[in-house]
N, C-alpha and C positions, 0 to 999 in steps of 0.2 A: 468260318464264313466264306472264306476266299473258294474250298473246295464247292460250296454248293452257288455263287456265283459263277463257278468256271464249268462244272461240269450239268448244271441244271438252267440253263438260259431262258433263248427266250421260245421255246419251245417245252419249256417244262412241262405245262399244263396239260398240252397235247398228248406228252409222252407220258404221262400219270393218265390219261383216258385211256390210252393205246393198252399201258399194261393191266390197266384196272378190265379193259373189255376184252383181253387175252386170255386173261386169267379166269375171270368167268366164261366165258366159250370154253373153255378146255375143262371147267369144272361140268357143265353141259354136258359135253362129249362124254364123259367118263358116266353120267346118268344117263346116255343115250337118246339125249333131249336133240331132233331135228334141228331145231330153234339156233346151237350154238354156231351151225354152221351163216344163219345170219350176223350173230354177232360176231363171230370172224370176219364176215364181209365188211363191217362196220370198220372194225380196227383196222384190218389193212387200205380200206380209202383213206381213213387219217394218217396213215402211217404214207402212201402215197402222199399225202399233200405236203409233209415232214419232207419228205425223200425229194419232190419237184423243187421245193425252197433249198434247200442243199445241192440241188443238183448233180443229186445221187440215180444216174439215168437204171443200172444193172439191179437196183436196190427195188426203181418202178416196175421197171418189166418182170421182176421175182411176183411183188404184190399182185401184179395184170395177172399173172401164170394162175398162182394162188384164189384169188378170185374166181378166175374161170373154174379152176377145180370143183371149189367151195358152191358153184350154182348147181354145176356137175350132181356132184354127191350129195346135193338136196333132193333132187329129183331119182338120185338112183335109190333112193333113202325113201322114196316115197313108194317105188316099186316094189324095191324086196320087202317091206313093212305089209306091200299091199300083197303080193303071193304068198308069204306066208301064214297070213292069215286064211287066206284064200283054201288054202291048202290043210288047214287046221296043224301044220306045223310051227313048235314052238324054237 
């Protein structure tokens, strides 16, 4: 009992969302579903708000980076989805 008071606080909950909506976006990804790159968005804002209460500054600015990708590669996700079609290549 002492291991799951000391290494599962008071952030547990948070960090069971975080892994639980990691782990779905990457199941996502792997079916080439757009979608996961929101739910990446999702986990890393919580995982920033994790990271702000810790005062984990290097840990926020990775998620900021990540984030920005993740808008990135939605939008680049919707172009090449849209020429290839465009183009009748598969």
């Amino acid at each position: 009992m002492d291991f799951l008071v000391t290494y599962f606080s008071d952030f547990s909950l948070l960090g069971m969302i975080v892994l639980i909506l990691t782990v779905i976006a990457m199941y996502l990804l792997g079916l080439k579903e757009k979608f996961s790159y929101v739910v990446f968005t999702v986990s890393q804002v919580i995982q920033i708000y994790i990271f702000y209460d810790k005062r984990q500054g290097f840990l926020i600015l990775t998620m900021i980076i990540l984030i920005a990708l993740n808008i990135v590669n939605y939008f680049k996700w919707e172009r090449s989805n849209g020429s290839k079609n465009e183009s009748g290549i598969l």
